[in-house]
C-alpha positions in Angstrom: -10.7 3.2 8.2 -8.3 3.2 5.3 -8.9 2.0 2.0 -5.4 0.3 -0.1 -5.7 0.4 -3.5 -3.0 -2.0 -5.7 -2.2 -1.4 -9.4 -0.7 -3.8 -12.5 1.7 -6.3 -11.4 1.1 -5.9 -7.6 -2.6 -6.7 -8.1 -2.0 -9.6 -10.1 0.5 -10.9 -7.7 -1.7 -10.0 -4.8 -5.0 -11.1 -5.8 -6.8 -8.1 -5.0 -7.2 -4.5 -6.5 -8.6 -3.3 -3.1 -9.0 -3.9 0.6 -10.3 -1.4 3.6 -8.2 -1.6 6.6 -11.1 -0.9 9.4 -9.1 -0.4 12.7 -5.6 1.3 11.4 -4.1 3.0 14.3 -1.0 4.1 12.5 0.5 7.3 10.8 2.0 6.8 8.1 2.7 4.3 5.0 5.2 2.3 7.1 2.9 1.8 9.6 0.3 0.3 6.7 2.7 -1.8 5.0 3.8 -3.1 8.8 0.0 -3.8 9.7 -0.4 -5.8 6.2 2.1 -7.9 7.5 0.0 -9.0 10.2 -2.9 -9.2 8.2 -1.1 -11.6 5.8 2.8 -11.9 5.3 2.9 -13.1 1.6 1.6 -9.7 0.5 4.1 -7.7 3.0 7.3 -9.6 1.1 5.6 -8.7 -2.1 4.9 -5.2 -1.1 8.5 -5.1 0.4 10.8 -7.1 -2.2 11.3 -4.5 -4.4 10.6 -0.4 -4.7 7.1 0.0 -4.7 5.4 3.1 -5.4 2.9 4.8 -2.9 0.7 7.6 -3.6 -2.2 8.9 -0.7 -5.0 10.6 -2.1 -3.6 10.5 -5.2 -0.6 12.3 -4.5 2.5 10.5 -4.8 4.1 9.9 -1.5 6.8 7.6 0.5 6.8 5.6 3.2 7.0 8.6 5.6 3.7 9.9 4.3 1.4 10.8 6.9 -2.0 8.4 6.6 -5.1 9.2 8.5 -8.2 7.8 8.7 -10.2 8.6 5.4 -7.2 8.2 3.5 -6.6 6.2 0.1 -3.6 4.5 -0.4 -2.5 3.2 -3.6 0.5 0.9 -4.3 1.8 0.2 -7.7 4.9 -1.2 -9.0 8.5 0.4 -10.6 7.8 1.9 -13.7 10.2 1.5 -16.7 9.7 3.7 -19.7 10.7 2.7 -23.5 
């Protein structure tokens, strides 16, 4: 089990702050953001349309990061400053 948390704009577009994936099998963010496309493909071309911002266990991360079971996942979107 995995829990994805999603931040600002992505959970507004999303319609979720959170979801636990119970049977990922994968190992790394790729692999999450591939088996949310399964789940439901409208959030994979939001998650995939523009650079989106991963960070596991609160440590910002990439789509290489390892994920293991356990694991928190957060997505949030681009930041701009001002």
């Amino acid at each position: 089990m995995i829990k994805l948390l999603f931040f600002a704009e992505l959970r507004e577009r999303l319609g979720e702050s959170e979801m636990v994936m119970m049977d990922f099998s994968g190992s790394t963010v790729a692999d999450v953001v591939n088996d949310i496309k399964q789940l439901n493909p409208r959030w994979y071309n939001i998650l995939t349309e523009q650079k989106v911002l991963v960070a596991i266990n609160h440590t910002m991360s990439g789509l290489s990061g390892a994920v293991r079971s356990g694991d928190e996942v957060a997505f949030f979107p681009p930041v701009t400053g001002g």
